[in-house]
C-alpha positions, 0 to 999 in steps of 0.5 A, a space after each residue: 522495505 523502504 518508505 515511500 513519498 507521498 508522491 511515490 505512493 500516489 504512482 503506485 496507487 496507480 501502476 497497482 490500479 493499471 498493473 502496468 502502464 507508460 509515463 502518459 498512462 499514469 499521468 492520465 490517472 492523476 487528479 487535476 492539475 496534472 503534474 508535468 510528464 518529467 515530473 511523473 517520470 523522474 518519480 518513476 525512475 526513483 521508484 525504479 531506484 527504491 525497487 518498486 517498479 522496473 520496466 519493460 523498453 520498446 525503443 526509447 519509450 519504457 513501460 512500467 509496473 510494479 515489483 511489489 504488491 500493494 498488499 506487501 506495501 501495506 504490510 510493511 507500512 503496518 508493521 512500521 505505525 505499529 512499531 513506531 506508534 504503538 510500541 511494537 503491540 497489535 494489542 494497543 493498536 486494536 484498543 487506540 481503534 476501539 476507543 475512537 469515537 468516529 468507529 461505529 457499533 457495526 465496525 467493531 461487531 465486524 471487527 469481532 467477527 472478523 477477529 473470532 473467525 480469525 482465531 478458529 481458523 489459526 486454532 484449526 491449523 495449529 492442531 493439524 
């Protein structure tokens, strides 16, 4: 999967918000200062390019909405810092988040629960 920019990724935040939306619709999103309609649509259209949206035309005006979900993307874009920062280990990514000062007792107590319910459930299917 391709990686998107950070302008890229700010428009389908959106489309994923909107499900489906014209150039207008998705400008009318983003935050202040707004960027110019063509710059938004030759974004779209780039998107369009990577496959990421296409479009449904009514005339010359075009809708949009996206081909991939946001959680295909987030996979993706996991598996990629887990690649490149963390040797391809899950392991190291887990213990890098539990030595992090800015983590609190409680997010790593559901962490823990949400790992050990995790591991009951895969253990369960595996014996079916």
């Amino acid at each position: 999967m391709k990686e998107l920019t950070k302008a890229e990724e700010q428009i389908m935040q959106i489309l994923w918000k909107l499900e489906k939306g014209f150039v207008n619709d998705i400008v009318g999103e983003m935050p202040d200062p707004k960027p110019a309609y063509n710059t938004v649509s030759t974004i779209v259209r780039i998107l369009e390019t990577k496959e990421f949206v296409s479009h449904k035309a009514y005339g010359k005006t075009y809708e949009y909405f996206p081909l991939i979900t946001r959680e295909e993307y987030t996979s993706g874009s996991l598996n990629r810092l887990v690649n490149d920062y963390f040797d391809n280990s899950y392991h190291n990514l887990v213990s890098f988040f539990t030595r992090k000062d800015n983590v609190s007792v409680n997010e790593l107590e559901e962490m823990k629960r949400m790992i050990e319910a995790e591991l009951l459930n895969k253990k369960k299917h595996s014996h079916e």
